[in-house]
C-alpha positions, 0 to 999 in steps of 0.5 A: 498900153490897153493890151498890158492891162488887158492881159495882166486883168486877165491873168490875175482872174485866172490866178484867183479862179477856183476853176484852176483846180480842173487844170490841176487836177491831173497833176496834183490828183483829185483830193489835192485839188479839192481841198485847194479849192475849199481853202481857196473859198474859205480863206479868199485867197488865190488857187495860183497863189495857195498852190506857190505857198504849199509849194506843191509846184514850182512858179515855173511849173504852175506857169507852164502848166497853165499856158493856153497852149498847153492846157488845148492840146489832147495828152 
């Protein structure tokens, strides 16, 4: 039970980091990715989550995006 909680924290701190804009930077370009962060601090909301109500990628696409084992391996 520890471990599910463990992972579901870990997971919505990722989904609310500003830093997710680096990952996604090569995918939605520099200028997307900026202002999904400025909106992100001045509204406190998630860059996961603005990024699903922008519909600039799917939750499918987001989530593959993001695994640790695609984010690792050199491209």
């Amino acid at each position: 039970m520890q471990l599910k909680r463990n992972s579901d924290r870990c997971r919505t701190l990722v989904e609310n980091s500003i830093g997710l804009v680096t990952a996604l930077n090569p995918v939605l370009g520099y200028e997307t990715s900026t202002q999904l962060a400025k909106e992100a601090l001045d509204k406190n909301k998630g860059v996961y989550e603005l990024v699903l109500e922008k519909k600039l990628l799917s939750k499918a696409e987001l989530d593959d995006l993001l695994k640790p084992e695609n984010m690792i391996k050199p491209k």
